[in-house]
N, C-alpha and C positions, 0 to 999 in steps of 0.2 A: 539492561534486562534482555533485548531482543539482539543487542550484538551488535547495534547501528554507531558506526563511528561520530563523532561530533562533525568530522570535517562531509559527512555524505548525508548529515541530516541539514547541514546549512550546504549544501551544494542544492537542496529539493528546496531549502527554503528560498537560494536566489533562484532557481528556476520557476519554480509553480507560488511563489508568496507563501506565506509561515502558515498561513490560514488550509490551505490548500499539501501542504507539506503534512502539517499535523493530523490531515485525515485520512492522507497515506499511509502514513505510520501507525494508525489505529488499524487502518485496513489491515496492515499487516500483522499486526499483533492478533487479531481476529483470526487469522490464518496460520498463527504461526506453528502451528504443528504440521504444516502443508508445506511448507517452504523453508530450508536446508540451512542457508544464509540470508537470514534478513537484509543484511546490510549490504551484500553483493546485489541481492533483490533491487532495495532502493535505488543503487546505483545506476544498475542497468535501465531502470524505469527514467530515472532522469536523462540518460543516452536518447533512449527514445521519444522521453519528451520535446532536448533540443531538436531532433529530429522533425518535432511532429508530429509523432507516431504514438503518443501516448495521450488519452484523456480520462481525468478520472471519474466519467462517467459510468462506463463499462463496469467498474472494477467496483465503482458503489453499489449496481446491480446486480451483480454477481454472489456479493457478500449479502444483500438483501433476500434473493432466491436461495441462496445456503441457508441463513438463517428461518425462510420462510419456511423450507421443506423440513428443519431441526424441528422449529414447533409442532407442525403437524404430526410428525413421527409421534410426539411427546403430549398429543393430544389424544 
């Protein structure tokens, strides 16, 4: 559905565990009218997770303030 290969969703799952994989990919499916290539998406995320450089804190927040500012519009 979103375009994510099997071999880039278990590359997130040995990087970040299945649990933590899986809420990526909802992130991104949350988003996916915003973002071009999911699966290149993912990838790149995982780049930067072995790096370090990725946590999925940020990214829950973000989707949280998106959705917070949808509702109010719709309030």
């Amino acid at each position: 559905m979103l375009g994510v290969s099997p071999s880039a969703y278990q590359d997130a799952c040995e990087t970040l565990g299945a649990e933590n994989a899986a809420t990526v990919v909802a992130c991104i499916l949350e988003r996916h009218g915003h973002i071009n290539s999911a699966g290149g998406y993912l990838r790149d995320l995982m780049g930067r997770a072995r790096r370090g450089e990725f946590s999925l804190r940020p990214m829950l927040m973000a989707l949280l303030r998106a959705n917070g500012q949808a509702e109010r519009r719709v309030s």
